[in-house]
C-alpha positions in Angstrom: -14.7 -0.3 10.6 -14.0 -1.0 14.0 -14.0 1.6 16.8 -13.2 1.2 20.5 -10.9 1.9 23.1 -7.4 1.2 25.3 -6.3 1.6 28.6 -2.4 1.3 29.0 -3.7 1.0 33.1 -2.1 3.8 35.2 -2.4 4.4 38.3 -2.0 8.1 38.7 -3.1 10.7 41.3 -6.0 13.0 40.5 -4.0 16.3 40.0 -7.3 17.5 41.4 -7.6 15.7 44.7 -4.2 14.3 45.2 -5.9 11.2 45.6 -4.6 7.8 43.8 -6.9 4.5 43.5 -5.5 1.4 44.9 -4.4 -1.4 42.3 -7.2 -3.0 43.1 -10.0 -0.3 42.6 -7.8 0.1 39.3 -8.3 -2.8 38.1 -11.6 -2.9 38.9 -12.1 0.0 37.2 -10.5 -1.3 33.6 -13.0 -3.7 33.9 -15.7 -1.3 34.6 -14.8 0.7 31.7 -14.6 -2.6 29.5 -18.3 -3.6 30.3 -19.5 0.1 29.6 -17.3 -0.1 26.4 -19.6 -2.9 25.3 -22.8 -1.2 26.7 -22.4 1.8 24.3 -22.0 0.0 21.1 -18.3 0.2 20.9 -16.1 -2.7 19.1 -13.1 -3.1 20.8 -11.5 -3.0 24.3 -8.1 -3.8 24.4 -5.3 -3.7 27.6 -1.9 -2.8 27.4 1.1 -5.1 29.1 3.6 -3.6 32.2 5.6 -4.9 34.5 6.4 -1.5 36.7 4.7 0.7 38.7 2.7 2.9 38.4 1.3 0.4 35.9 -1.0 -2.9 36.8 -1.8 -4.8 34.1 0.8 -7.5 34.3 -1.6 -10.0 33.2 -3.7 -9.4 30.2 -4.9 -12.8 29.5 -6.1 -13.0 32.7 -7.8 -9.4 32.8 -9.3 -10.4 29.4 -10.4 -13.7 30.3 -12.3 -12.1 32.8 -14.2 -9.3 30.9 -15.3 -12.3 27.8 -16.9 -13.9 30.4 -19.0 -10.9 31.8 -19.3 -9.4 27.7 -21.4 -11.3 24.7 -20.1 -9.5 21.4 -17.3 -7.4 22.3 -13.6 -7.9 20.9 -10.5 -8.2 23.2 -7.0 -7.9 22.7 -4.2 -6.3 23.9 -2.4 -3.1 23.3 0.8 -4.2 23.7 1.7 -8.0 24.2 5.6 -7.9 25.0 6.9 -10.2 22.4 10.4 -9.1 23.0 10.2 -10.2 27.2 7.3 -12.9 26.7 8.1 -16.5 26.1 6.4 -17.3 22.6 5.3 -20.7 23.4 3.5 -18.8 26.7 1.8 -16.3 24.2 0.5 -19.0 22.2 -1.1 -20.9 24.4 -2.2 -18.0 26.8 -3.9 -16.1 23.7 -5.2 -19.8 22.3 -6.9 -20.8 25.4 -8.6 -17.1 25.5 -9.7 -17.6 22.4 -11.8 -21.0 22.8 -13.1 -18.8 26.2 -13.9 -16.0 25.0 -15.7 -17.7 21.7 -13.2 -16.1 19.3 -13.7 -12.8 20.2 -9.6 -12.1 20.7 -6.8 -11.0 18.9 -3.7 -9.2 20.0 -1.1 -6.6 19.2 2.8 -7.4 19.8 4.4 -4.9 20.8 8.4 -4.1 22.1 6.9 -1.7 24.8 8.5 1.4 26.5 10.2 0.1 29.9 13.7 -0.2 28.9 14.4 -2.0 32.7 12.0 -4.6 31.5 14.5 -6.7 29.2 16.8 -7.8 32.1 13.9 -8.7 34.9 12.7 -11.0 32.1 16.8 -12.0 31.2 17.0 -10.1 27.8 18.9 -7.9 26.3 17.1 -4.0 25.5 20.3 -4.2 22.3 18.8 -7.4 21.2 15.1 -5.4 20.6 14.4 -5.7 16.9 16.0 -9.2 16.9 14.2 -10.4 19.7 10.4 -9.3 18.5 11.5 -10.5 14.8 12.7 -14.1 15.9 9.9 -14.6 18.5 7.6 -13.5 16.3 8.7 -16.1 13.6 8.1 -18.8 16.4 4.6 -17.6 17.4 3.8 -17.4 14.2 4.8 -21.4 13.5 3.1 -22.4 16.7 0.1 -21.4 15.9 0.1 -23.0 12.2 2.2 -26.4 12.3 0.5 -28.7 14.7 4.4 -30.7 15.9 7.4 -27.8 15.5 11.1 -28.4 15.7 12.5 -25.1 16.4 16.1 -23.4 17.2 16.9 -20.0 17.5 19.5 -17.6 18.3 17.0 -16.6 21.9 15.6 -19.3 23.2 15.9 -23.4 23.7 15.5 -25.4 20.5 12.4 -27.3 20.4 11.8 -30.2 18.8 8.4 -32.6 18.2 6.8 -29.6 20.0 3.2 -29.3 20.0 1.4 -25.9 21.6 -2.0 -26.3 23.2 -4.8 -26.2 22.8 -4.4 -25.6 19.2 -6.6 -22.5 18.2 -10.2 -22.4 17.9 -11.4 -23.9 14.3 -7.8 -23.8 13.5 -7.5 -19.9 12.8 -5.4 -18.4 15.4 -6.0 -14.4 17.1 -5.5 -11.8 14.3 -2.2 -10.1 15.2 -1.2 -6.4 14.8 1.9 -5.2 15.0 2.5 -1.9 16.8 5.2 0.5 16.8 5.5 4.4 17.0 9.2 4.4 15.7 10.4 1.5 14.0 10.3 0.2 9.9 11.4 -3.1 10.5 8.1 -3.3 12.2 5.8 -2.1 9.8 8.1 -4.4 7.7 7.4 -7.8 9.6 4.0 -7.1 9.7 4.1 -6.7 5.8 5.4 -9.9 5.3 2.8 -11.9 7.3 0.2 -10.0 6.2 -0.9 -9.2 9.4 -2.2 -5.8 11.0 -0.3 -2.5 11.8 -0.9 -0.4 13.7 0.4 3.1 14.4 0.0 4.3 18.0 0.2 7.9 16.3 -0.6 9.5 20.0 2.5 11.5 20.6 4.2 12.5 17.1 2.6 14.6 14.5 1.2 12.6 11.5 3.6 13.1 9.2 6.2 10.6 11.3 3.0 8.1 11.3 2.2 8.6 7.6 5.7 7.0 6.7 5.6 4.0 8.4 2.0 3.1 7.1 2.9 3.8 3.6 5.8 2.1 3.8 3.9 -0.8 5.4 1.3 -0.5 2.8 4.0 -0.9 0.1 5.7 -3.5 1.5 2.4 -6.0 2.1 1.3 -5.2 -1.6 4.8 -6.6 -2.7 4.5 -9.6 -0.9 1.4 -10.4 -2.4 -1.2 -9.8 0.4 -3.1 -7.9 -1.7 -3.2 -3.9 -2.7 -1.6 -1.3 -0.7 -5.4 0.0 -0.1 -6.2 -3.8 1.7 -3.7 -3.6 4.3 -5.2 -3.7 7.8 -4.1 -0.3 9.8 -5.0 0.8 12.9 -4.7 4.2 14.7 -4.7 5.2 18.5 -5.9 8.6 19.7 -7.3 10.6 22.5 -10.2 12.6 23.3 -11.9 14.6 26.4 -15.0 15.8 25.6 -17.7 18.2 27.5 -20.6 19.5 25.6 -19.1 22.9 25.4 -15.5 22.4 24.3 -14.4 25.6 26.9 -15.7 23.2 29.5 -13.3 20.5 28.4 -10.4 22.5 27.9 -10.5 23.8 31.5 -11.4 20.3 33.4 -8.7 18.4 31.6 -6.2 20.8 31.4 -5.1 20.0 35.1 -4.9 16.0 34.2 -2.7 16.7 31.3 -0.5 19.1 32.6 0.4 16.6 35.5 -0.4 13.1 33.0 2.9 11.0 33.6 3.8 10.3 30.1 3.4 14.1 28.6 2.7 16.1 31.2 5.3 19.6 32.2 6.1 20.0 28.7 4.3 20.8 25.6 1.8 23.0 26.3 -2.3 21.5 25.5 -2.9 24.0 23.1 0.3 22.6 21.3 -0.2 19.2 21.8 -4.0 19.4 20.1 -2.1 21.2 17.1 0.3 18.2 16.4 -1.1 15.2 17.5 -4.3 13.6 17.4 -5.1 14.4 20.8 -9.0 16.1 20.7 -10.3 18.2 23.8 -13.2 19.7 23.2 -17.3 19.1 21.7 -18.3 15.5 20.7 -18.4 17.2 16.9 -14.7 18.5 17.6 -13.6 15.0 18.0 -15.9 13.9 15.2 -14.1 16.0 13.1 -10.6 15.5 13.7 -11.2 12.1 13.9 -12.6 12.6 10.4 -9.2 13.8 8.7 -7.0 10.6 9.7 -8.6 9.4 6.3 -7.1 12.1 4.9 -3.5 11.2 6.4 -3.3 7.7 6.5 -6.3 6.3 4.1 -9.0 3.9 4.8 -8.4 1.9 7.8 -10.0 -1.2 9.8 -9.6 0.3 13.8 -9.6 3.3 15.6 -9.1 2.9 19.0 -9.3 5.9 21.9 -7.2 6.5 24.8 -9.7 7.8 27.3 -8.8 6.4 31.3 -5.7 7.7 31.9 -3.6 10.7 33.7 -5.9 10.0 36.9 -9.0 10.5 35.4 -12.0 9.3 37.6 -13.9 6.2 36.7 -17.2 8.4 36.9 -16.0 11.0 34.3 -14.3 8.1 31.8 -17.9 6.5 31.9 -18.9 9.7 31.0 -16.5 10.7 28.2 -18.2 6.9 27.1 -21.6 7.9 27.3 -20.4 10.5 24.9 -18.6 8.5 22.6 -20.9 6.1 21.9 -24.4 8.0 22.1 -22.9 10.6 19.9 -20.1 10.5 18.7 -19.3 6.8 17.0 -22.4 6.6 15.0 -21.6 9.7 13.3 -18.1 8.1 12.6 -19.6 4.4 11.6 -22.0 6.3 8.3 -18.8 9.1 7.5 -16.3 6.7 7.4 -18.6 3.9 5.2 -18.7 6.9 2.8 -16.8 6.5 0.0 -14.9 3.5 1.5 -14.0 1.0 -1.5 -15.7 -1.9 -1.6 -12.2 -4.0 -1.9 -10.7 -2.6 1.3 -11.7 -5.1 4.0 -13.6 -4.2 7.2 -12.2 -5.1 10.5 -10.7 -8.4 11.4 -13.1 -10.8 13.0 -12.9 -14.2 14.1 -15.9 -15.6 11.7 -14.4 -13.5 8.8 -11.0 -15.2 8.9 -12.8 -18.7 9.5 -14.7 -18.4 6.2 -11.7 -17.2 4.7 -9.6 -20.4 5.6 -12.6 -22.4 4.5 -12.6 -20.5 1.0 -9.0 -20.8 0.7 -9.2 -24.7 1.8 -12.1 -25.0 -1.3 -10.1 -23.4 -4.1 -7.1 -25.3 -3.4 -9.4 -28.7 -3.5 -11.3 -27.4 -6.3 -7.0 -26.3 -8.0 -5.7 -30.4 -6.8 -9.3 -31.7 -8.4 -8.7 -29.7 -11.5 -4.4 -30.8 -12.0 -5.4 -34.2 -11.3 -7.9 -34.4 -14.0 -5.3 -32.9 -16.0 -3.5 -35.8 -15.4 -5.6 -38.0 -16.2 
C-alpha cells in the first residue's frame, strides 16, 4: 500500500498573522514539503492543477519535473490533471517526457476540477463536462498505446498519421486514476480501462464515497479486469496532529475556521464526525485512518491533505515529521494484516513493466501453441 500526500497549492493568509506567502515562497514551499515527503519514508507526492488565484500550480509537469530531479525513489503525479480544459495530445507528451525524466516514477490522476470559469479561458464548454473528460480521455488513452493515430472527435481537430512523442518509457505509459467526489460516469470510465479510482472522500461523509467505489468495483469486475476486490482505489484525507490531541484542536481550529474551501460553516467538531478529516494524537489519526478498510475495503493509496488553509511550512514539516516517524509505519504492518494476497499493492512503474512483459510471453507462448495446432 502506498501512503503519501497532496497539496492542491493555496495561497492563503495565516488566520494567525494575517500574513500571506508570495507565489513564489509558495511554490517553493510545495517543493519543500515534497523533498521532506521523501525524507520520511512516505510514497507519494502528488500536485493538484489551477488556473485562478489564490491557487499556483498552473504547471504540474513542470513542478514535478523539478522535484524527480532533486528525489531518488519517490512517486509523482498529479492530483488533478484537467482533462476536460487540457489538450490530450499536450498531456501525453507532457506526462511521457516526465516519465523518461523522472525514471518512471510518475503517474497521474484526471480530474474535471472545481473552477467552473476555467472551461471558457481554455474555449470549452462547463455543459460539455462529462463529455469532454470521456472523449479526451479516449484519445489519451490511444496516444499513449498506438504508435501512428488517426483520430476525430466531437472536441477537438481530427488527427490523422499522428504520432505522440516521445512514446512512453519501455512502452508502458503513467498509471492513471480517475478522480471524482460526485460523478458515476467517472468511476464508470475508469472501470472500463481498468485503471485507478480514486475518491477524494474529503468533504462528504463516507457513505456518498462508499457508492461510487462499489459501483466502480462492480463495474471493472464486469469488464473483466479482474475481481471487484483487485480494483485499484485510492482515498484522500486530512490530518493535524500535536502530541496531545487538545493541543491540535486549539492551534488548527483558527486555520479551519478561516480555510477557503470549508471554512465559516460546519463547525470542526462536525466536520471530524462526518468526514475523514483527523485533528488530534498521531494514534487518533492512526485510528481513523484505520476504519476506511472498514468503509471502502482494501485499497492501493492513501494520500493526506496536510499544507493548506495557510498553514506555515515550519508546522507542515512538522505535521511530516509526525506522519512518517510515527504514524505511517503503524499504518504500513495494520493495513498488511489480513490484506488478501490477490488484491494488488500499489501501482508502480517496474510492476506494470513486468506485467506487459508477462502478458507479451503468454500471448507468444498462446500463437506458438495455435500454430502447432495447425500444424
Amino acid at each position: 500500500m502506498q501512503f503519501g500526500i497532496f497539496t492542491v497549492g493555496d495561497v492563503t493568509p495565516d488566520p494567525t498573522t494575517g500574513r500571506a506567502p508570495t507565489e513564489h515562497e509558495r511554490i517553493m514551499a510545495m517543493v519543500t514539503i515534497a523533498l521532506k515527503a521523501e525524507e520520511v519514508g512516505l510514497d507519494v507526492f502528488a500536485t493538484g492543477e489551477h488556473h485562478n488565484p489564490p491557487f499556483v500550480p498552473s504547471s504540474p509537469t513542470t513542478m514535478l519535473g523539478w522535484i524527480a530531479a532533486r528525489t531518488e525513489r519517490l512517486l509523482l503525479s498529479t492530483a488533478t490533471t484537467l482533462i476536460t480544459t487540457n489538450d490530450p495530445v499536450k498531456i501525453a507528451e507532457d506526462f511521457a517526457m516526465l516519465q523518461h525524466l523522472a525514471g518512471g516514477r510518475v503517474d497521474v490522476m484526471m480530474g474535471r476540477g472545481n473552477t467552473g470559469p476555467v472551461y471558457p479561458w481554455f474555449g470549452q464548454d462547463i455543459r460539455q463536462g462529462i463529455p469532454l473528460a470521456i472523449e479526451n480521455y479516449a484519445l489519451l488513452h490511444k496516444l499513449w498505446r498506438e504508435d501512428v493515430v488517426d483520430w476525430e472527435g466531437r472536441f477537438r481537430t481530427p488527427l490523422q498519421g499522428f504520432t505522440s512523442t516521445p512514446r512512453p518509457l519501455d512502452g508502458v505509459p503513467p498509471f492513471v486514476w480517475h478522480g471524482s467526489i460526485r460523478s458515476p460516469e467517472i468511476a464508470e470510465q475508469a472501470a472500463y480501462y481498468g485503471d485507478g479510482f480514486f475518491a477524494n472522500n474529503i468533504f462528504w461523509p463516507k457513505e456518498h464515497f462508499q457508492r461510487l467505489i462499489s459501483l466502480y468495483r462492480e463495474r471493472y469486475a464486469h469488464y473483466g479486469h479482474g475481481s471487484a476486490e483487485q480494483a485499484y482505489v485510492g482515498l484522500g484525507g486530512q490530518v493535524f496532529m500535536r502530541r496531545n490531541s487538545q493541543d491540535a484542536v486549539r492551534e488548527f481550529r483558527p486555520y479551519f475556521d478561516n480555510a477557503p474551501v470549508y471554512g465559516h460553516g460546519p463547525s470542526l467538531e462536525e466536520f471530524t464526525e462526518q468526514t475523514p478529516l483527523t485533528v488530534g494524537s498521531p494514534q487518533e489519526v492512526i485510528e481513523k485512518t484505520l476504519t476506511f478498510r472498514e468503509s471502502f475495503g482494501d485499497y492501493q493509496r492513501q494520500l493526506f491533505l496536510m499544507d493548506h488553509a495557510g498553514l506555515p511550512l515550519k508546522t507542515v514539516l512538522e505535521q511530516l515529521d509526525l506522519l512518517g516517524e510515527e504514524v505511517i509505519p503503524v499504518l504500513r504492518e495494520e493495513f498488511a494484516k489480513g490484506r488478501p494476497a490477490g488484491v494488488p499493492g500499489g501501482p508502480t512503474h517496474a510492476d506494470r513493466v513486468a506485467a506487459a512483459e508477462r502478458a507479451a510471453g503468454d500471448d507468444d507462448r498462446a500463437a506458438s501453441a495455435a500454430f502447432g495446432a495447425r500444424a
